[in-house]
Structures are given as structure tokens and as C-alpha cells.
matplotlib code that plots the C-alpha trace (Angstrom):
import matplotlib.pyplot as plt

x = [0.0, 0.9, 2.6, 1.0, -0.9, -4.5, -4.3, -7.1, -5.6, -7.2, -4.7, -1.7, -2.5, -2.9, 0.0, 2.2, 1.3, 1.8, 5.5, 6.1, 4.5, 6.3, 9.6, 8.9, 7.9, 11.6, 14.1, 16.0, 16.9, 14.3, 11.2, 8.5, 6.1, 3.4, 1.6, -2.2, -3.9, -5.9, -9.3, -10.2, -10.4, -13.4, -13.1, -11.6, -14.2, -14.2, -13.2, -9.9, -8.8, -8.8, -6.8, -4.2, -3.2, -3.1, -0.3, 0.1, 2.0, 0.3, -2.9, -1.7, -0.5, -4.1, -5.3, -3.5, -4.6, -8.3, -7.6, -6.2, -8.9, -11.2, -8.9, -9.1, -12.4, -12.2, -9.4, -10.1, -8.8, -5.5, -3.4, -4.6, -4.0, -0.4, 0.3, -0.8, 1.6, 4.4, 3.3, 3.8, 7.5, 8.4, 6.8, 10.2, 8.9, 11.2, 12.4, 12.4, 13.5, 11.7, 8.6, 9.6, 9.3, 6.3, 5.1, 7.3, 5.1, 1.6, 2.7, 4.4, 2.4, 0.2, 3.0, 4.5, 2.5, 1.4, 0.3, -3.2, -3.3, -1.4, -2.8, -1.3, -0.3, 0.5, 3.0, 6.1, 6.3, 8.3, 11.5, 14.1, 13.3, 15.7, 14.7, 15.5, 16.4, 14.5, 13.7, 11.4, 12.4, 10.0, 8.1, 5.7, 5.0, 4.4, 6.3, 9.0, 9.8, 12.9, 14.8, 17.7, 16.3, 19.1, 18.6, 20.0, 20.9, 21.0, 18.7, 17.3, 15.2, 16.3, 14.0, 11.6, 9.8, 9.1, 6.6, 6.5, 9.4, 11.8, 13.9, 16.8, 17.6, 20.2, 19.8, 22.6, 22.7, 24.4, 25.1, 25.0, 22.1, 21.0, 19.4, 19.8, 17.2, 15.4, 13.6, 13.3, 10.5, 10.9, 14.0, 15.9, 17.3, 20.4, 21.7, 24.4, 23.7, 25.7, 26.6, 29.0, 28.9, 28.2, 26.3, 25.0, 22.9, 24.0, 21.3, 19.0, 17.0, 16.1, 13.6, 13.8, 17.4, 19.6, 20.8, 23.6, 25.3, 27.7, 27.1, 29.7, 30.1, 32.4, 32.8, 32.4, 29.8, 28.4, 26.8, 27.3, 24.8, 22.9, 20.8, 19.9, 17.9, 18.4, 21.2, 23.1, 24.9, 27.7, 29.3, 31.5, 30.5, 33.5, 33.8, 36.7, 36.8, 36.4, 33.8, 32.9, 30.2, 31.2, 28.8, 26.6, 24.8, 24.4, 22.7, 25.2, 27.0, 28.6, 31.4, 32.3, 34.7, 34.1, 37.1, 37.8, 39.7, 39.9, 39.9, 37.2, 36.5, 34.3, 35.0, 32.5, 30.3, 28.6, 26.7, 26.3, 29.1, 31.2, 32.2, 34.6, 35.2, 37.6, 37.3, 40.5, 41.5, 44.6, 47.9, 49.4, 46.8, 48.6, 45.6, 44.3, 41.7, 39.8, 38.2, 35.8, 37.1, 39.5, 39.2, 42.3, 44.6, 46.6, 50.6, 52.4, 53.5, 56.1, 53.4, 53.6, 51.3, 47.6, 48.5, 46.0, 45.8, 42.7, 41.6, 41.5, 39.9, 42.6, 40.8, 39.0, 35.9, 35.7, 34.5, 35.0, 38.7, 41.1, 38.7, 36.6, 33.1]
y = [0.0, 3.5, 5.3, 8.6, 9.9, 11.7, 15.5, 17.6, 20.2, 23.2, 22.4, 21.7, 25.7, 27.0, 25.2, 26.4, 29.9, 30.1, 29.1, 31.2, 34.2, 33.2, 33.2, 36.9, 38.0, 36.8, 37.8, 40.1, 43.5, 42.9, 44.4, 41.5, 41.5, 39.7, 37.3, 37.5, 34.1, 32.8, 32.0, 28.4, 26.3, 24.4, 20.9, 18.5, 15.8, 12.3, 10.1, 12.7, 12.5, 8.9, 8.6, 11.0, 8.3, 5.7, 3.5, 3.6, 6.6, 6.5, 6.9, 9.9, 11.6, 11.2, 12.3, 15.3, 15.8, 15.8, 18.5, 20.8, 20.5, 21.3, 23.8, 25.9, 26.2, 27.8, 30.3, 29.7, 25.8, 26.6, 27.8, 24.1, 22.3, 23.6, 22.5, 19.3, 18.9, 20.5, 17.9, 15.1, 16.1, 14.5, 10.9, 8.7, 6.4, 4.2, 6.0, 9.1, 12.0, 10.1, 10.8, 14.8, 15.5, 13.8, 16.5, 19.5, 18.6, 19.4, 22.2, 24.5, 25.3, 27.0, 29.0, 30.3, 33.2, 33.4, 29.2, 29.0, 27.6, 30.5, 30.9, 34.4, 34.3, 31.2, 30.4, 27.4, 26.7, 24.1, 23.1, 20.3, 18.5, 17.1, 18.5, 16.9, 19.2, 22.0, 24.4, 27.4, 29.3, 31.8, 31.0, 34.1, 32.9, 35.2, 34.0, 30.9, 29.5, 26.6, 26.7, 24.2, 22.3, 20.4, 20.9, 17.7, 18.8, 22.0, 24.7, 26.7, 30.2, 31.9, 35.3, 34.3, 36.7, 36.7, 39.3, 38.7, 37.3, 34.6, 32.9, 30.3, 30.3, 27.1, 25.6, 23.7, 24.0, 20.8, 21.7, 24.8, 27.4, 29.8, 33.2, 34.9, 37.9, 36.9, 39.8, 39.8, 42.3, 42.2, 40.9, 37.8, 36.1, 33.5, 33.5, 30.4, 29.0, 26.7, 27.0, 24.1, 24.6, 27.8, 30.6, 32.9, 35.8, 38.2, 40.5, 39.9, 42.5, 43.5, 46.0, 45.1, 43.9, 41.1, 38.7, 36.4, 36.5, 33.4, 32.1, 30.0, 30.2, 27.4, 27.5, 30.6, 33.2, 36.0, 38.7, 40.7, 43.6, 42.9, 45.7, 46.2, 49.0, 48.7, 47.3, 44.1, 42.4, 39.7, 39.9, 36.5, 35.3, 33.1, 33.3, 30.4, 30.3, 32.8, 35.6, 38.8, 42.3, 43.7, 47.1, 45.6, 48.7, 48.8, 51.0, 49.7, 46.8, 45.2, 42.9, 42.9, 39.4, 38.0, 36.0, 36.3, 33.4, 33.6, 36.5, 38.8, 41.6, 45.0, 47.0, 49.4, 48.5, 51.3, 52.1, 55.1, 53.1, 49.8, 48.8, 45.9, 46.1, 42.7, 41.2, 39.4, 38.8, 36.2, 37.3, 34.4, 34.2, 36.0, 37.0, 40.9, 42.3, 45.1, 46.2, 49.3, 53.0, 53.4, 49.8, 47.4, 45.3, 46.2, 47.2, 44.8, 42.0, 39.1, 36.9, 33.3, 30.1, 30.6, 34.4, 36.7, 40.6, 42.5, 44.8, 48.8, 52.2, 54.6, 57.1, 58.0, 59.8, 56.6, 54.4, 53.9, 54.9, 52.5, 49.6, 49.9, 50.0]
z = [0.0, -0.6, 2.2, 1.6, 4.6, 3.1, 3.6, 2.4, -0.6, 1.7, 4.9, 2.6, 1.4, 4.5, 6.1, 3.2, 3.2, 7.0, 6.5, 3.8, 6.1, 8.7, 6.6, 5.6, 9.1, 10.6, 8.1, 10.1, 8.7, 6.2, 5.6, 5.5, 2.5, 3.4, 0.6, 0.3, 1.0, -2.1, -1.9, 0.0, -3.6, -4.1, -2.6, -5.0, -6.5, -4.6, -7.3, -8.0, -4.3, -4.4, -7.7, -6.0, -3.5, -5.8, -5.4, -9.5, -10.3, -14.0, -11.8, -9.9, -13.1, -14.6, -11.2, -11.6, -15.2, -14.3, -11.5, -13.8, -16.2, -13.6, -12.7, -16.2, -15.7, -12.0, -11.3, -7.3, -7.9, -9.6, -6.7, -5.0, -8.1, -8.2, -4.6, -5.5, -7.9, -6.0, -3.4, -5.7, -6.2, -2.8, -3.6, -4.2, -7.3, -9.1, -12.0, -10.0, -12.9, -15.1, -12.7, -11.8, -15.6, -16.1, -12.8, -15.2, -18.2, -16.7, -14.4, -16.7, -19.0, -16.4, -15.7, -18.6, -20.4, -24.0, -23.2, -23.8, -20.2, -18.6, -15.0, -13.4, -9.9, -9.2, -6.1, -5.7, -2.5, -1.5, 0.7, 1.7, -1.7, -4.4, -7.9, -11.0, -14.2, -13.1, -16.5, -15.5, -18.6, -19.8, -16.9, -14.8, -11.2, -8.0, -5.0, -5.1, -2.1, -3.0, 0.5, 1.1, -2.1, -3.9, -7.6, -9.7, -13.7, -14.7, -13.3, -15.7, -15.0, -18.0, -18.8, -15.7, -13.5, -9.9, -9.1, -5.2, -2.8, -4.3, -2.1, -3.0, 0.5, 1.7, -1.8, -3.6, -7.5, -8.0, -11.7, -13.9, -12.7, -15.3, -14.1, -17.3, -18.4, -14.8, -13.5, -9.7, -8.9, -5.1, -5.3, -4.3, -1.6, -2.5, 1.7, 2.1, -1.6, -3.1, -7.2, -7.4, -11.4, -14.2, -12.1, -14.7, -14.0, -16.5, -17.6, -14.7, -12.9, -9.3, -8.7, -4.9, -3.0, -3.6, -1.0, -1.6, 2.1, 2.4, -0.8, -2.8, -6.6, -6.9, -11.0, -13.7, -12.0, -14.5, -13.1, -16.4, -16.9, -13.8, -12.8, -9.1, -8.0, -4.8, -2.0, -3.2, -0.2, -1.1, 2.8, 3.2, -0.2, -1.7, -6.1, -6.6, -10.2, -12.9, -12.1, -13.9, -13.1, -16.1, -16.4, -13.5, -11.4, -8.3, -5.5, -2.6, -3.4, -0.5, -0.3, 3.3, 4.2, 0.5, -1.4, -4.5, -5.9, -9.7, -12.5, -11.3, -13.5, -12.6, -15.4, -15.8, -13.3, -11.0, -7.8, -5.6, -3.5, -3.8, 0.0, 0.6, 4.2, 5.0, 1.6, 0.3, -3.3, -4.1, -5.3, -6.7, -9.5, -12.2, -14.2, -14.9, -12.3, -12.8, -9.7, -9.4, -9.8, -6.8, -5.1, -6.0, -3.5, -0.5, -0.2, -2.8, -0.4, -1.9, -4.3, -2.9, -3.0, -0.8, -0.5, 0.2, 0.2, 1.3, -1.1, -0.3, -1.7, -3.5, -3.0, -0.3, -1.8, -3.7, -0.7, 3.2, 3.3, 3.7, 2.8, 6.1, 6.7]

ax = plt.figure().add_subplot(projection="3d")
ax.plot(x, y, z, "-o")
ax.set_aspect("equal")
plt.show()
């Protein structure tokens, strides 16, 4: 038999939007935006809810299905239809990728616009779930919710929007992750994220702040042409490998305690200031740096294996003199 305890689709709403709430409401320094609950969705029809706990996973799917016809038809029912299949993601079939894009291939094209089955609004809630081959390309959702969830293949979120709170919080990108042309309406928060391959966020947009506090970019990070309206923090964030903010702007970008491993270029990227209280660059990298106008490395010190230099303003109308806070 089928190890999946019944829940009605109602709690499993209300259960989920409390944590998300409850998310916004204690991120310190932050000012909470809290998400209006949808409507209570109709209740889903008998013979449906049974075919959800099926033990047959082709039974589920067609399960699922049915509920997202019904769903078309009654926009109060989509928000608990998505949750369902959210839900689904965490039942352990054999054939387990096989199964997640099975879930992909009736959930998105609710959520990508210009589908004749677009539904606007929609929220992905989830957590503590490992995601296979995740492509949300294109894709117009309101809040994402995808904390310490380990994403297997490449991550893909090329050109998609986030109109409320986004959070990538504790995740690990166990491949490439692709944030290109993603627009971040209320911005974004990446806190103590792993990237273990390609990070690429070049051309993104935050109309809200960006959070990427102890994250680590462990391979070629691109943050070309970003465009942040408001504060960027990267305080103790490490960037081993090759990493570039070519023309990226920048209300306040801070850097306080990050390393910076690899070629890291900032030429011709702006903000109103660049601070870089503690950071450290290597020295024994011979490769070009280009740092913003007036930051580069400490006193030349004798260049030798694991050596580090903090980095320092030039000039002190430039930045916090001396590189401090």
C-alpha cells in the first residue's frame, strides 16, 4: 500500500502559506512583504482525491490531469492544483527524474505566459526537496519559495519573472544554474547557496534587494549587466573560479569578508558606493583584475602560494577609506 498519509488540498494551502508568512515575518533586517492568501479552492471531486493516493504513479498523473482541467475552468482551484503537484515532487517512485518530468510537463504550461493555459499568480512553495532538471524558462510565477532544495541537472530560470518574494535560501545548484534575463520584482534572496557549477545571472533585474550572504560560486559566475535598483549584499561570499560584473549597477554593493579566488572583472560596473570592508583577493593568481574605480589590492606584499591581500579604496571619496566600513 501507498505510504501517503491523506491531507485535504485546503490544509496543505494553508500550512504552506503560514510558512512562507512566517519566513517573511523573521528575516531580520528585512522588511516582511506579506503574501495575500488565495481563496479556500473548491473541494476536490471524490473520485480525484482517491486517484491521488493511488499506489500507481500512471494513476496519480491522470489524477492530476483531471484536476487541472477542472482547474481551467475555476481560477479559485489553480493555486490548490499547483500545490498538489508540488506535493507530488516529494513521492520517491522508481524512476524518480523520469517521474519529476512527467510533474514538469503538466505544471508548466500553467505558468508560462502566452500558453493558452497560462494561470497568473500562481505560487512554488516548497522546501528540503531534491529536484531533477528544473527548466522554469520563460516561466511568470508570483512567490517561489525553493529553500535548502538540492537541484540535480542543470537549473534553468532563464527570462523568468518573480513578481512577489523569491527565495533560493540554503539551496545547492548541484550543476550549472541559469538566471539569465530573470527579473526579480521584489527581489531575491540566494543567503548560504551553493553554485557548485556555471552561475549565470547576466542580464537579470532586481527592482527590490539582492541577498547572496555566504554564498559559494564554486565555478564561472556571471553577473554581467545585472541591474539592481536597490542594496546588493555579497558579505562573506567566496567566487573560486572565474567571475565577472562587467557594467553591473548597483545601488550599494557590499562585499564585506568575501574572497575572490579567480579572475574577477568590474569593469564598468557602478553604484552610488562599492564597499569591501575585510574582503581578500589572491595574489598568486597571475591574471588581470579590474576592480571598481579606486578599489584594488593592499601594499604589494612578496606573491607566494595561498596568498591573500585585502583589497583597499585609493581614494578616499571613492569608498569607506582605507577599505573599512
Amino acid at each position: 500500500m501507498s505510504t501517503l498519509t491523506p491531507f485535504p488540498v485546503l490544509a496543505l494551502i494553508g500550512a504552506v502559506s503560514g510558512a512562507v508568512t512566517a519566513w517573511l515575518l523573521l528575516r531580520r533586517d528585512r522588511p516582511a512583504q506579506i503574501l495575500t492568501p488565495s481563496a479556500p479552492p473548491e473541494p476536490v471531486p471524490d473520485e480525484v482525491a482517491v486517484r491521488l493516493l493511488a499506489d500507481d504513479h500512471t494513476a496519480r498523473l491522470a489524477a492530476l490531469a483531471r484536476l487541472a482541467e477542472l482547474a481551467d475552468g475555476d481560477p479559485g482551484a489553480r493555486q490548490g492544483c499547483v500545490e498538489e503537484i508540488v506535493a507530488q515532487f516529494r513521492y520517491r517512485w522508481p524512476g524518480q527524474p523520469t517521474w519529476q518530468a512527467e510533474l514538469w510537463r503538466l505544471l508548466l504550461p500553467h505558468l508560462r505566459p502566452g500558453s493558452p493555459r497560462f494561470w497568473p499568480g500562481m505560487d512554488l512553495l516548497t522546501d528540503r526537496q531534491v529536484l531533477h532538471d528544473v527548466d522554469l524558462r520563460g516561466c511568470r510565477v508570483r512567490a517561489v519559495l525553493f529553500q535548502d532544495v538540492r537541484f540535480v541537472g542543470d537549473a534553468r530560470f532563464d527570462g523568468a519573472t518573480f513578481t512577489r518574494a523569491a527565495s533560493f535560501e540554503g539551496s545547492c545548484f548541484a550543476r550549472h544554474a541559469f538566471f539569465g534575463g530573470a527579473r526579480f520584482e521584489l527581489g531575491a534572496d540566494f543567503d548560504n547557496t551553493t553554485f557548485t557549477g556555471t552561475a549565470v545571472f547576466a542580464g537579470a533585474t532586481a527592482t527590490g534587494r539582492l541577498w547572496f550572504e555566504d554564498t559559494r560560486f564554486s565555478g564561472r559566475t556571471d553577473f554581467t549587466g545585472l541591474e539592481c535598483a536597490e542594496d546588493a549584499s555579497f558579505g562573506g561570499a567566496g567566487f573560486a573560479g572565474r567571475t565577472s560584473f562587467r557594467d553591473a549597477r548597483f545601488a550599494d554593493a557590499f562585499f564585506g569578508g568575501a574572497r575572490f579566488s579567480g579572475h574577477t572583472d568590474f569593469t564598468g560596473a557602478t553604484a552610488e558606493r562599492f564597499r569591501f570592508p575585510r574582503a581578500r583577493a589572491r595574489t598568486d593568481v597571475h591574471v588581470v583584475r579590474q576592480w571598481p574605480p579606486g578599489w584594488g589590492l593592499g601594499p604589494p606584499r612578496p606573491l607566494k602560494p595561498g596568498h591573500w591581500a585585502e583589497l583597499r579604496t585609493g581614494v578616499a571619496s571613492d569608498g569607506p577609506p582605507s577599505g573599512l566600513d
